[in-house]
C-alpha positions in Angstrom: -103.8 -232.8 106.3 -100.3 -233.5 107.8 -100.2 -237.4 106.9 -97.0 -238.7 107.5 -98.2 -242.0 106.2 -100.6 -242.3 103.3 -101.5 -245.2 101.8 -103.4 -245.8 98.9 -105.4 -248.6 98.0 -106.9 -248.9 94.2 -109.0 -250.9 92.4 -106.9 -252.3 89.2 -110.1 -252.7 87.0 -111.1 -248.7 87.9 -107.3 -247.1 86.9 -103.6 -247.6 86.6 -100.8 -247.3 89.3 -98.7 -245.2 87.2 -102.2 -242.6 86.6 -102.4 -242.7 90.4 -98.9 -242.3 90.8 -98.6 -239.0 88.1 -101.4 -237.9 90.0 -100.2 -237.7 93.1 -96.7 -236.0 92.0 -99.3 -233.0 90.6 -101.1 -233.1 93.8 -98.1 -233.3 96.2 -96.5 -230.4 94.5 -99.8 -228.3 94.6 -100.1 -229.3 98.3 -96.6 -229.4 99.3 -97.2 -232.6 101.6 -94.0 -234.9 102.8 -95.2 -237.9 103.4 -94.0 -241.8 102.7 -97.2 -243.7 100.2 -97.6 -247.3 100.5 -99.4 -248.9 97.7 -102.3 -251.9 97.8 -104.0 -253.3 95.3 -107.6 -254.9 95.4 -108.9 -258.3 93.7 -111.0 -260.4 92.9 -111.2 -262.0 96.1 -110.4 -259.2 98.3 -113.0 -256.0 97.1 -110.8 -254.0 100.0 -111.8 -255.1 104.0 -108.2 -256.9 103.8 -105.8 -254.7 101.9 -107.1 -252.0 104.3 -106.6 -254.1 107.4 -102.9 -254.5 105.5 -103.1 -251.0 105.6 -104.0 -250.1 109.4 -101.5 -252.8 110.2 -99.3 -250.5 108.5 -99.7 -247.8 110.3 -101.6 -245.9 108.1 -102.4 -242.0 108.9 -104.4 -241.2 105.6 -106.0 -244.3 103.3 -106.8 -243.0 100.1 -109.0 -245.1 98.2 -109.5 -245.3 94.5 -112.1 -247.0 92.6 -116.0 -246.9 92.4 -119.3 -247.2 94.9 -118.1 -250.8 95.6 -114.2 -250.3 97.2 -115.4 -247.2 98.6 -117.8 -249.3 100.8 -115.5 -251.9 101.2 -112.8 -249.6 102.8 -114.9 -247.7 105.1 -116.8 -251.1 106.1 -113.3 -251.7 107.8 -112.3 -248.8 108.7 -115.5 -247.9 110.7 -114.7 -251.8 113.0 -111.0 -250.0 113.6 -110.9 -248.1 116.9 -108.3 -246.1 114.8 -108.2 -242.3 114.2 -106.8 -242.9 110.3 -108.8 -240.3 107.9 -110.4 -242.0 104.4 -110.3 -240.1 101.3 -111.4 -240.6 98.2 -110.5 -240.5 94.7 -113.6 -241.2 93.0 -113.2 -243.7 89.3 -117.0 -245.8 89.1 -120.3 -245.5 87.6 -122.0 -243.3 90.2 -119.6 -242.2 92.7 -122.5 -241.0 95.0 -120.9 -240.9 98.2 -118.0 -239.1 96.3 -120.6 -236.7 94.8 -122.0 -235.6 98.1 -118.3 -234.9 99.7 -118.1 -232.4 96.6 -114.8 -234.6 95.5 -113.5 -233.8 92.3 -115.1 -236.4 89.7 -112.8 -237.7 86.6 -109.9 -235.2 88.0 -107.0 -237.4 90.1 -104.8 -234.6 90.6 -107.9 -232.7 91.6 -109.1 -235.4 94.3 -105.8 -236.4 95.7 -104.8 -232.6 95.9 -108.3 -232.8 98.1 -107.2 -235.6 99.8 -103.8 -234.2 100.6 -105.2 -230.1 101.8 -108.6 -230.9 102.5 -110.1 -230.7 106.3 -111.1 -233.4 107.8 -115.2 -233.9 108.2 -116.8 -237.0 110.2 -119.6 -239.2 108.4 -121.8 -241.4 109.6 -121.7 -244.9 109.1 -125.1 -247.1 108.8 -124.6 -251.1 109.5 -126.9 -253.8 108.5 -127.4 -257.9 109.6 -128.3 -260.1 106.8 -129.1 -263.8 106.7 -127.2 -266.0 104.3 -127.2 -269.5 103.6 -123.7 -269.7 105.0 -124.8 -268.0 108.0 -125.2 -264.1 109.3 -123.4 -261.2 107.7 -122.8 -258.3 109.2 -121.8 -255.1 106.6 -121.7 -251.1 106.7 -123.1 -248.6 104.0 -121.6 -245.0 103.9 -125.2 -243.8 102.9 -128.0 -246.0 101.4 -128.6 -250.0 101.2 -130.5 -251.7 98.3 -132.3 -255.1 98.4 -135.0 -256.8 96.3 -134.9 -254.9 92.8 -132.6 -252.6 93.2 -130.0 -255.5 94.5 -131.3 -257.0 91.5 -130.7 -254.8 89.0 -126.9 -253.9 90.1 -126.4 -258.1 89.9 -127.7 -258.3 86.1 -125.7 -255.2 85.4 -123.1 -255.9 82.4 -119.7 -254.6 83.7 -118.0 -254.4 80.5 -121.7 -252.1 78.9 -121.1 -250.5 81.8 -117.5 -249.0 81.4 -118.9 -248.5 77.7 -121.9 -246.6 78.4 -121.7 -245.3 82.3 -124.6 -245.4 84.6 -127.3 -246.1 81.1 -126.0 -249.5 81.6 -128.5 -249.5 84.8 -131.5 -249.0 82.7 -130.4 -251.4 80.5 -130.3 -254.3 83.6 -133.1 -253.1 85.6 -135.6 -253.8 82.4 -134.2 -257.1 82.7 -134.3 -257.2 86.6 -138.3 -256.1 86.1 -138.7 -258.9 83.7 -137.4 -261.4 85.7 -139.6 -260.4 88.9 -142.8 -260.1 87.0 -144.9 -263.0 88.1 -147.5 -262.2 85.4 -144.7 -263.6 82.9 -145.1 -267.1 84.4 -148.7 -267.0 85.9 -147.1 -267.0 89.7 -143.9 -265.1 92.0 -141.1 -265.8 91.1 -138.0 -266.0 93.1 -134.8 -265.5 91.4 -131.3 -267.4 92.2 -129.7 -263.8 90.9 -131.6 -261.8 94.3 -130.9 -264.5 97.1 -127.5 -266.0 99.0 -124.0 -264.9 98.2 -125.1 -262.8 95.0 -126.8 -260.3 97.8 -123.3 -260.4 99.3 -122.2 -259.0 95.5 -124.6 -256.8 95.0 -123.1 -255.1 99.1 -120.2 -254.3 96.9 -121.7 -252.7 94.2 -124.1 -251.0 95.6 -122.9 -249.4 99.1 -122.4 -245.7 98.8 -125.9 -244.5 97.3 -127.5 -241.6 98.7 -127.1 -238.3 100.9 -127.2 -239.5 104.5 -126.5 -242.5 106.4 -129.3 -241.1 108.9 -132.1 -241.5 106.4 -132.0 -245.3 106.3 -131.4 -245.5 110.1 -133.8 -245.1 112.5 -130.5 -244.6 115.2 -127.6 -243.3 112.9 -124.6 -245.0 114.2 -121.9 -242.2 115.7 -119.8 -240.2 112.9 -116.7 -243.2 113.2 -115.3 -242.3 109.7 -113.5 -239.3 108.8 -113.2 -238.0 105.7 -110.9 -235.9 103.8 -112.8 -235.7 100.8 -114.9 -232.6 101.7 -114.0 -228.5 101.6 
């Protein structure tokens, strides 16, 4: 990769700037890149569509982006509506990191994934896109390779974020025994609908639960065209 322009967007609640920023010292020496890095953080409010149009806007070669399943998505999900040739890399810090662990990125290694980032060929992915209806009105959002709904949506809504940092992905069994509870209509003699699995917490769970499985193409009947490249493989 000959970036002249990386910039890297992190999740604060995943890692530190200064671990990213050691990190990237290792990896730049390893690689022996020259490039100029522009940092953006993600919030609350912001789980990375508009700190990566910040970043496009910026002129952005590379956009490296750090954090779990849920930023990952986020990023590419805007990225893929560019008509821009900037690369995406990842440096993988969640639960699962399933997209991550498919590209054969380096997992719990920064030096290791930004090195990738920095050497690494680039490889095209598909991108799958799905219409949903909210009270609010239609949404339209991408996954990099498997979308959940019903129970599964449920269970990554009553997951415990801070039992999760604790105990990894065992927090999921944890939530979905309560997610089965909650949609058992033998508890309550009739189906049950839960405010947890409808609305804007569907909306949530999209940015908890994007990057899941092996292929775009086996959730699609017609994949969409590779629009994301991807540094993150060999």
């Amino acid at each position: 990769m000959t970036a002249q322009r990386v910039c890297i967007i992190w999740n604060p609640s995943k890692t530190t700037r200064r671990d990213l920023e050691s990190g990237l010292d290792q990896a730049t020496s390893a690689a022996g890149s020259d490039f100029e890095a522009i940092w953006f953080e993600t919030s609350e409010d912001d789980a990375g569509q508009g700190v990566t149009a910040q970043a496009l806007a910026a002129g952005a070669d590379l956009l490296v982006v750090a954090g779990g399943d849920g930023t990952v998505r986020a990023v590419a999900e805007r990225l893929a509506e560019a008509d821009t040739g900037t690369e995406l890399a990842i440096v993988p810090l969640g639960t699962g990191n399933l997209l991550a662990r498919n590209l054969g990125v380096p997992l719990n290694d920064i030096p290791g994934a930004l090195n990738r980032a920095l050497g690494g060929e680039a490889r095209a992915i598909d991108v799958g896109w799905l219409e949903i209806d909210l009270a609010g009105g239609p949404e339209r959002h991408a996954f990099a390779v498997m979308a959940g709904f019903g129970l599964d949506a449920h269970m990554i809504t009553e997951t415990d974020d801070d039992l999760k940092d604790k105990v990894g992905w065992l927090a999921y069994v944890e939530s979905m025994g309560r997610a089965l509870a909650a949609s058992d209509p033998s508890r309550s003699g009739s189906p049950r609908t839960d405010r947890r699995t409808t609305g804007t917490a569907c909306t949530r769970c999209w940015s908890a639960t994007a990057a899941c499985s092996r292929a775009a193409s086996t959730c699609c009947p017609t994949p969409t065209p590779p629009t994301v490249s991807s540094t993150c493989s060999s």
